[in-house]
Biotite code that builds the C-alpha atoms (Angstrom):
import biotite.structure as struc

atoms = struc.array([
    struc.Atom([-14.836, 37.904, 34.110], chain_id="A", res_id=1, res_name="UNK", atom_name="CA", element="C"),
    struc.Atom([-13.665, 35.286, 31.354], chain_id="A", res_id=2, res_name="UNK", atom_name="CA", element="C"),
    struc.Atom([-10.354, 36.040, 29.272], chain_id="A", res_id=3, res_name="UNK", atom_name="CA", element="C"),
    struc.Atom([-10.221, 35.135, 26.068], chain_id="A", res_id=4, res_name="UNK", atom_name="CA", element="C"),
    struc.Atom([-8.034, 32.459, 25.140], chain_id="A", res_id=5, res_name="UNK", atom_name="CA", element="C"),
    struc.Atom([-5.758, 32.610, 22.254], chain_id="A", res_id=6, res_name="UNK", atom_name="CA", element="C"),
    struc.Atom([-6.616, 30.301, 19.499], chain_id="A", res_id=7, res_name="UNK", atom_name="CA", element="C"),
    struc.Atom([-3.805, 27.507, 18.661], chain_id="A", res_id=8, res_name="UNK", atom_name="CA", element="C"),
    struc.Atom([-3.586, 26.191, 15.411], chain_id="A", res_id=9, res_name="UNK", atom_name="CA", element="C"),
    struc.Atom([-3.932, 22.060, 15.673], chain_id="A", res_id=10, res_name="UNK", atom_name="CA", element="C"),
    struc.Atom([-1.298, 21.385, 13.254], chain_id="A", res_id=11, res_name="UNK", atom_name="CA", element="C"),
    struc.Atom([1.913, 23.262, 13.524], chain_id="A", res_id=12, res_name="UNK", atom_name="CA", element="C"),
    struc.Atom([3.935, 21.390, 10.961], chain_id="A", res_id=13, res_name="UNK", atom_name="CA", element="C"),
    struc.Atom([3.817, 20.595, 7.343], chain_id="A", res_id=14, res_name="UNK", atom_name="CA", element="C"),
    struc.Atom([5.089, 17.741, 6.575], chain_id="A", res_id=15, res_name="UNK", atom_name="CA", element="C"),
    struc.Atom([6.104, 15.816, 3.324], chain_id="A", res_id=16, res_name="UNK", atom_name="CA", element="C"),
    struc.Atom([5.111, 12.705, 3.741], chain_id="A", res_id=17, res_name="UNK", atom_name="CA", element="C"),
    struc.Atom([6.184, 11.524, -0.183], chain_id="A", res_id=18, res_name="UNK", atom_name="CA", element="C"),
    struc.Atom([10.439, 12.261, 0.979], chain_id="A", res_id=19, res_name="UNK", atom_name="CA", element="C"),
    struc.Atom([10.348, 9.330, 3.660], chain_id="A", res_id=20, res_name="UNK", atom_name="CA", element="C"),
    struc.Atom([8.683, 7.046, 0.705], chain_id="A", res_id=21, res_name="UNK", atom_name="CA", element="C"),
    struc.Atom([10.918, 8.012, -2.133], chain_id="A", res_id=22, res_name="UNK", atom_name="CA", element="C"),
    struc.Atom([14.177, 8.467, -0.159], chain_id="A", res_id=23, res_name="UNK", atom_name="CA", element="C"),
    struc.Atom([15.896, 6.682, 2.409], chain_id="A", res_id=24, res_name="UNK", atom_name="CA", element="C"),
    struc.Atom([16.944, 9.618, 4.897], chain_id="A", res_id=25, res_name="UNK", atom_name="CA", element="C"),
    struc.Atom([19.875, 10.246, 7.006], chain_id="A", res_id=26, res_name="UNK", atom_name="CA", element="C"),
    struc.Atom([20.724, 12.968, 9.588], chain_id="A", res_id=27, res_name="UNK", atom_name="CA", element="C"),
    struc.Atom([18.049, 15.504, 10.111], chain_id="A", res_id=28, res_name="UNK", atom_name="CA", element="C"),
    struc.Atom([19.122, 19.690, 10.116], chain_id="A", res_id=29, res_name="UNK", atom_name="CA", element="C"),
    struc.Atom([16.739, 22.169, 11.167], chain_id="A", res_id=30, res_name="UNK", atom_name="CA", element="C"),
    struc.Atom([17.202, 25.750, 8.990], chain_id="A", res_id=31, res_name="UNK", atom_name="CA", element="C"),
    struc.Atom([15.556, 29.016, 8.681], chain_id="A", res_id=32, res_name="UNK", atom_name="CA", element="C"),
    struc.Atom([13.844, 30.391, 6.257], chain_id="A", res_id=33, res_name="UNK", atom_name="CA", element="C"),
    struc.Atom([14.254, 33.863, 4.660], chain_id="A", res_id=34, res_name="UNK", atom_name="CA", element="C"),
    struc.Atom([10.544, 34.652, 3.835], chain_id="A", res_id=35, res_name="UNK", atom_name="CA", element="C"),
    struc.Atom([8.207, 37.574, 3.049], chain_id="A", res_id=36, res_name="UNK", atom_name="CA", element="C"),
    struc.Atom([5.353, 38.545, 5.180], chain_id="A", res_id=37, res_name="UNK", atom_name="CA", element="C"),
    struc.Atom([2.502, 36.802, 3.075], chain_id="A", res_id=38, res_name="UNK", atom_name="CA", element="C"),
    struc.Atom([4.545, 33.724, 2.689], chain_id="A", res_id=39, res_name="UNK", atom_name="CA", element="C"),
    struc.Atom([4.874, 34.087, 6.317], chain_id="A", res_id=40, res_name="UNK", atom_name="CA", element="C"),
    struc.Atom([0.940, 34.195, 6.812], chain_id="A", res_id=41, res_name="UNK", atom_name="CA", element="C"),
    struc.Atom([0.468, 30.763, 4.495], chain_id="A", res_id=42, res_name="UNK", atom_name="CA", element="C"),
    struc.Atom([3.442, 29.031, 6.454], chain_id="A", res_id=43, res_name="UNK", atom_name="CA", element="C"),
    struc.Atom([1.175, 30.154, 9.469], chain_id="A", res_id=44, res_name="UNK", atom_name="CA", element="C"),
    struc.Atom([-1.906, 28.631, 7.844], chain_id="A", res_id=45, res_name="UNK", atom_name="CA", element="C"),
    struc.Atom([-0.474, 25.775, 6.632], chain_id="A", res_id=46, res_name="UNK", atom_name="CA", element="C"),
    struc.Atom([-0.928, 26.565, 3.063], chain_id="A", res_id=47, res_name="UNK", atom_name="CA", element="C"),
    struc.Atom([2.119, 25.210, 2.162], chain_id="A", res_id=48, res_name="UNK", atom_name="CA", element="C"),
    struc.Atom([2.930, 22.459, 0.244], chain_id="A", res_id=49, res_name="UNK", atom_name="CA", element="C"),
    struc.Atom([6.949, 20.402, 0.330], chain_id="A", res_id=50, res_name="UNK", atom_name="CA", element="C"),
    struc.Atom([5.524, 17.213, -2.104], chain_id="A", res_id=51, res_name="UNK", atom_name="CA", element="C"),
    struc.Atom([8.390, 17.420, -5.208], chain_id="A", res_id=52, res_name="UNK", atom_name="CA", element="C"),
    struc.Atom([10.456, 20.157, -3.310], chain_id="A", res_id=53, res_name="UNK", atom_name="CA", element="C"),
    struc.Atom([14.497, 19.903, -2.994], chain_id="A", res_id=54, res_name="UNK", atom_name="CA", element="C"),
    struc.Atom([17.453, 22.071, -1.710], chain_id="A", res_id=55, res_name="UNK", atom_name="CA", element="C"),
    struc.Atom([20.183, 22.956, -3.721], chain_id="A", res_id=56, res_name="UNK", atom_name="CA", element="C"),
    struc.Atom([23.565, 24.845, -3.157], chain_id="A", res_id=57, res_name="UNK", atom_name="CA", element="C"),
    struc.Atom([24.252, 27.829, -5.192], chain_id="A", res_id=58, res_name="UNK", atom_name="CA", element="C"),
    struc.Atom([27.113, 30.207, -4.484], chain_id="A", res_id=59, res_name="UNK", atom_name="CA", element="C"),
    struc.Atom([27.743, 28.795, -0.706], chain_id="A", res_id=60, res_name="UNK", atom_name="CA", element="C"),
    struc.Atom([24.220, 29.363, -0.260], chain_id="A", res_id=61, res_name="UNK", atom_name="CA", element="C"),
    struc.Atom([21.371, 26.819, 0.490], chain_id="A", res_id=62, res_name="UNK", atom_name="CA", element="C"),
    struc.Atom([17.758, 27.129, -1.560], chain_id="A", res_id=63, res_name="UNK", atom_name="CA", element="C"),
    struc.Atom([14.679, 25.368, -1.450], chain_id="A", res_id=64, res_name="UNK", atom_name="CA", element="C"),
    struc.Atom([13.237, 25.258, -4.805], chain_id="A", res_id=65, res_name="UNK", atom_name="CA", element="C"),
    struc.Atom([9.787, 23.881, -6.042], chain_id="A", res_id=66, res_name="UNK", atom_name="CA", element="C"),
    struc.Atom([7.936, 24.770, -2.582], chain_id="A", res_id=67, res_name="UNK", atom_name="CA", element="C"),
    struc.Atom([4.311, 25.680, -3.294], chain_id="A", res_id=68, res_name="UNK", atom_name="CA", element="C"),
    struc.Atom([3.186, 28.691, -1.162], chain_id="A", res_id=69, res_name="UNK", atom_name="CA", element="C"),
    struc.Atom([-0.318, 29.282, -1.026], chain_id="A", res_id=70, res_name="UNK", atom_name="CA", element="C"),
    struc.Atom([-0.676, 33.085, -0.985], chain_id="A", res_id=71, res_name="UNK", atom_name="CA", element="C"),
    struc.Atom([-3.278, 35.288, -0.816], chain_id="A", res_id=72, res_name="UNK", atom_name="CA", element="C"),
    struc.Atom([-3.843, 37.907, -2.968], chain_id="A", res_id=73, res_name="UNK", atom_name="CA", element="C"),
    struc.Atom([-5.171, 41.436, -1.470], chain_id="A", res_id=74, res_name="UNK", atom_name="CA", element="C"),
    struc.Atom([-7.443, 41.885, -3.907], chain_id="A", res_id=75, res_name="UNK", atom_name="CA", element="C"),
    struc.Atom([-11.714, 43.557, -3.069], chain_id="A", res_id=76, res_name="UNK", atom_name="CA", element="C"),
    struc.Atom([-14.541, 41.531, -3.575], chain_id="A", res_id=77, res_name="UNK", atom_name="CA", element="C"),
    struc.Atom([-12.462, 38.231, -3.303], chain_id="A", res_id=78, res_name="UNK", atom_name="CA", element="C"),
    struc.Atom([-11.953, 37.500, 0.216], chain_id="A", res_id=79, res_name="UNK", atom_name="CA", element="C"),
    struc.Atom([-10.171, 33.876, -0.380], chain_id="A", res_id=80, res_name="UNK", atom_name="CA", element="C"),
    struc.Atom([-8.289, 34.843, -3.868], chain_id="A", res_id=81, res_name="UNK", atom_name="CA", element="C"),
    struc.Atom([-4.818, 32.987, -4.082], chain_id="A", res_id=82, res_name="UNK", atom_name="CA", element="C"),
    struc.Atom([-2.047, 32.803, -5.748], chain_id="A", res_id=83, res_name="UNK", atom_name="CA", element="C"),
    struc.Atom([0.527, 29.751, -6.349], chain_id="A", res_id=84, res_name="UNK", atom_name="CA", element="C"),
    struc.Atom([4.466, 30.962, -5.940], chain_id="A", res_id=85, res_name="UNK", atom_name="CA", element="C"),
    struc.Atom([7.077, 28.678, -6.213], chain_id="A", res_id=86, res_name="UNK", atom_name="CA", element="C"),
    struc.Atom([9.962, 30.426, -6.942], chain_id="A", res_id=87, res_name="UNK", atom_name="CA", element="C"),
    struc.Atom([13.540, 29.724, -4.913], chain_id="A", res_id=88, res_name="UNK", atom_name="CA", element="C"),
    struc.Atom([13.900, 30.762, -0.753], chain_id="A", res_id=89, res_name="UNK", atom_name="CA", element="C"),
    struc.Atom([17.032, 31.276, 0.673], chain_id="A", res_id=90, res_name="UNK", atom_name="CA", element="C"),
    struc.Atom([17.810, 28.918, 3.875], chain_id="A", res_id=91, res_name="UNK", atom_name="CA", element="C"),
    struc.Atom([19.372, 30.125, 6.779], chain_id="A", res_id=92, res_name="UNK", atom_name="CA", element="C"),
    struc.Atom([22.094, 28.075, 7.424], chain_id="A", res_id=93, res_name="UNK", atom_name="CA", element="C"),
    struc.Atom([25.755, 27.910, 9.149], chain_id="A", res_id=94, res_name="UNK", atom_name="CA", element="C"),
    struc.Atom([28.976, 27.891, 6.975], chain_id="A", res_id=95, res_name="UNK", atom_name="CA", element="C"),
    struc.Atom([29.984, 24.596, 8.996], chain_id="A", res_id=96, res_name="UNK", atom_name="CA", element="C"),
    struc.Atom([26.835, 22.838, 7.636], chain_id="A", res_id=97, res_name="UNK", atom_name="CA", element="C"),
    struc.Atom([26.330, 24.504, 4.362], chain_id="A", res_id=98, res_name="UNK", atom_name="CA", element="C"),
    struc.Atom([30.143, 22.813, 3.639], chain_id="A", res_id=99, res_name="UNK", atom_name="CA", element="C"),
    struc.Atom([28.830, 19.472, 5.376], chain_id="A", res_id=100, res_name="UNK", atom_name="CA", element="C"),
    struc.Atom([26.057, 19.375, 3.403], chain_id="A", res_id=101, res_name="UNK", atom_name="CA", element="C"),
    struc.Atom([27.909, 20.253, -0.123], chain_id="A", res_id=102, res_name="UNK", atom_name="CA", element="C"),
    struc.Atom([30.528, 17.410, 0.814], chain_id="A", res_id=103, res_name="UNK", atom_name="CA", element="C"),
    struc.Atom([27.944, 15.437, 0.576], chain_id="A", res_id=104, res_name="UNK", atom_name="CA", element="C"),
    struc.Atom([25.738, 16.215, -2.013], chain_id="A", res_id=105, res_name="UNK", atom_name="CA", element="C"),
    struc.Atom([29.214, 15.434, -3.913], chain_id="A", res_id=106, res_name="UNK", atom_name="CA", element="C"),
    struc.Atom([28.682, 11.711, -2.251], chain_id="A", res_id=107, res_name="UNK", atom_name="CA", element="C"),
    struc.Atom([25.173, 11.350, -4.793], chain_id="A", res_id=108, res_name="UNK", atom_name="CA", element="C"),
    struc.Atom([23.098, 12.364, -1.902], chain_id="A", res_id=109, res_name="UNK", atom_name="CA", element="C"),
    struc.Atom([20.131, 14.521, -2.189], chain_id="A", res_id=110, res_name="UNK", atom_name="CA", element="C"),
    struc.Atom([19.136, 17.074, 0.456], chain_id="A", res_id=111, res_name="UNK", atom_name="CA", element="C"),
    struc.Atom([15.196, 16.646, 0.560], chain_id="A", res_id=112, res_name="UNK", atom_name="CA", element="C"),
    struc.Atom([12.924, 18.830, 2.971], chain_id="A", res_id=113, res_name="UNK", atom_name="CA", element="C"),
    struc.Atom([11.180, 16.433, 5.511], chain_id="A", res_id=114, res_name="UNK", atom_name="CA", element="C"),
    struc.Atom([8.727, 19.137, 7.607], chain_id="A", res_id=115, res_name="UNK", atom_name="CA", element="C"),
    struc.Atom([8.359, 22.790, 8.031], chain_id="A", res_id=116, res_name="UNK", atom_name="CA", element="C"),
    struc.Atom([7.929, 23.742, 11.667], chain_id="A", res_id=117, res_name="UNK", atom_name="CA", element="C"),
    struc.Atom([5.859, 26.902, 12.293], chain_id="A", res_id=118, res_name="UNK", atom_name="CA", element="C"),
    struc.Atom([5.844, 26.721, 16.428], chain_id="A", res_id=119, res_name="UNK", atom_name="CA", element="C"),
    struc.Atom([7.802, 29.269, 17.759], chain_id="A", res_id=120, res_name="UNK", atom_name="CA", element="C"),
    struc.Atom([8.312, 33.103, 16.473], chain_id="A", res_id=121, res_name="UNK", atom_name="CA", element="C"),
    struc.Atom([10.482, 31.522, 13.893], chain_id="A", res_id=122, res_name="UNK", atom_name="CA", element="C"),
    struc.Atom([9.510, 29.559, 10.778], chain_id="A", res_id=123, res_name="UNK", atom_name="CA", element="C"),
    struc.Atom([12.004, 26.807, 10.266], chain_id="A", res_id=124, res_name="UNK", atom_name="CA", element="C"),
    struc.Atom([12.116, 23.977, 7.855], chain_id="A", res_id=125, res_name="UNK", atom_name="CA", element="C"),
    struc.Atom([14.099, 19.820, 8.841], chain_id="A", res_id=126, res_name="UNK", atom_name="CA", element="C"),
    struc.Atom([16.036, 18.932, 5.775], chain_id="A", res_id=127, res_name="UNK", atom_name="CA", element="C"),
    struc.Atom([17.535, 15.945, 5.546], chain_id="A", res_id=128, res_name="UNK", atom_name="CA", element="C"),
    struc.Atom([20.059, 13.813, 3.814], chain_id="A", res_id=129, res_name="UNK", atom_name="CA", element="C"),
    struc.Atom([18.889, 11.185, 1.554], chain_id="A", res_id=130, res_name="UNK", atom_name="CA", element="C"),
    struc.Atom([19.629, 8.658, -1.052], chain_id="A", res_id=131, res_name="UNK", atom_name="CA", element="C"),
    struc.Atom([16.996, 8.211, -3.485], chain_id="A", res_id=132, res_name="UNK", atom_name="CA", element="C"),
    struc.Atom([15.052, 4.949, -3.389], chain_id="A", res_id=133, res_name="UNK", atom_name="CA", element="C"),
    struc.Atom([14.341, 2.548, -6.483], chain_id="A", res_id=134, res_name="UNK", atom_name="CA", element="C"),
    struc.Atom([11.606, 0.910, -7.373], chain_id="A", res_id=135, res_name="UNK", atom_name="CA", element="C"),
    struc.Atom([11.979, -2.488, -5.891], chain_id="A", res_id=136, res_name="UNK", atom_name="CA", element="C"),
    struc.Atom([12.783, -0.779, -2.400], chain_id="A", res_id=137, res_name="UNK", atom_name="CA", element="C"),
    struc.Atom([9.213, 1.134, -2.644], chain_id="A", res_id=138, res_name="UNK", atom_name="CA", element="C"),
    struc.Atom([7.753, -2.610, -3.255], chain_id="A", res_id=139, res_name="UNK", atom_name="CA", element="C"),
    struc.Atom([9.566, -3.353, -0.647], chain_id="A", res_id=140, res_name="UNK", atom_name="CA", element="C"),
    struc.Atom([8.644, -0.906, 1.949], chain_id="A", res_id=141, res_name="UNK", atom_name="CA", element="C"),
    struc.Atom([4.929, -1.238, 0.994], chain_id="A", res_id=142, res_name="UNK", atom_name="CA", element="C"),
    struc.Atom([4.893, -5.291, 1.775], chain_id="A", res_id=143, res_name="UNK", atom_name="CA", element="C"),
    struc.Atom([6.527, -4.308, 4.888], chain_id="A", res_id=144, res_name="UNK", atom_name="CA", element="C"),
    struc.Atom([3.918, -1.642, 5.548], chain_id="A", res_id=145, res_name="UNK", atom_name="CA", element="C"),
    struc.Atom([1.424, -4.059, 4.864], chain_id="A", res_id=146, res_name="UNK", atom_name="CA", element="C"),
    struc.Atom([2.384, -6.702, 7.175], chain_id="A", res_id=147, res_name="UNK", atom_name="CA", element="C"),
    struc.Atom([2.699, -5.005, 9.753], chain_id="A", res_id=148, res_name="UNK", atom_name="CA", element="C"),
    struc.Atom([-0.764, -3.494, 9.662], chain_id="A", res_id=149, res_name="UNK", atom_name="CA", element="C"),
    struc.Atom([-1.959, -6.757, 8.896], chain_id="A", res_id=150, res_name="UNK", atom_name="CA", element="C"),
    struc.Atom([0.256, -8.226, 12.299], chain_id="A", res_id=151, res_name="UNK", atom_name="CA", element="C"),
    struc.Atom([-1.322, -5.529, 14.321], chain_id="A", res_id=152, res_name="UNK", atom_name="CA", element="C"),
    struc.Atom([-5.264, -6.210, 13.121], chain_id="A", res_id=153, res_name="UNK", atom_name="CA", element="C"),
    struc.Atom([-4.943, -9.922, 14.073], chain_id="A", res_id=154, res_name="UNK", atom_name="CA", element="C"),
    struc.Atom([-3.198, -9.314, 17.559], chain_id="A", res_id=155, res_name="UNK", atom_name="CA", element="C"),
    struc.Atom([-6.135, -6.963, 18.323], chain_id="A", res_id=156, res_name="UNK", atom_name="CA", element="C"),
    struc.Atom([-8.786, -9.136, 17.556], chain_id="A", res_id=157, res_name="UNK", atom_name="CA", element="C"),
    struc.Atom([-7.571, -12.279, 19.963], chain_id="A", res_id=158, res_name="UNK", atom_name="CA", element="C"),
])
């Protein structure tokens, strides 16, 4: 007869959508992530949250810190009960571009999470260079925004 078909989730990656406003971005690195198994499960179910996270470099070591994991708490009686963590995760990352990276960071450059990819069997997050925008350059980027939406409204109405 029929077989059932598994169900795919119709977005596989979160992204932070705030890092491409306030940053302009270089090079992008995909890491993994050293996670437990209901951090796992809210990666999986998108309950994740990258606005205001950042990666530093502590002992050789990269971290994502201020991530907001959406977990759930096994608790009876409250089916959907969850809990906020943000503490640090360790990234997964080679010594070659751990060092890259921490050269640098030593330039002024920030390393800012862009998206966290949860396609494969593996949960991995893009981080990406960036130099931190200021204010006029947000103007900036909205006008241009705005033209161009503005551009593409009167070409399709001729």
């Amino acid at each position: 007869m029929g077989q059932k078909k598994k169900a795919k989730s119709p977005n596989t990656a979160v992204l932070n959508r705030r890092a491409r406003f306030d940053y302009e971005l270089g090079e992008d690195l995909v890491v993994g992530l050293s996670l437990t198994g209901p951090e796992v499960r809210a990666a999986r179910d998108s309950h994740v949250q990258l606005k205001g996270s950042f990666v530093t470099i502590r002992n050789n070591e990269l971290w994502l810190n201020n991530a907001s994991f959406s977990l759930k708490l096994q608790q009876r009686g409250q089916p959907e009960a969850r809990t906020i963590d943000t503490e640090p995760r360790k990234l997964l990352a080679s010594r070659k571009q751990i060092d890259n990276l921490a050269v640098h960071k030593k330039d002024g450059m920030t390393i800012v999470p862009t998206k966290l990819l949860t396609t494969g069997r593996y949960i991995k997050l893009v981080i990406a260079l960036g130099k931190g925008k200021k204010n006029y350059d947000k103007r900036e980027t909205l006008k241009r925004r705005d033209q161009s939406r503005e551009a593409a409204q009167a070409i399709k109405h001729l």
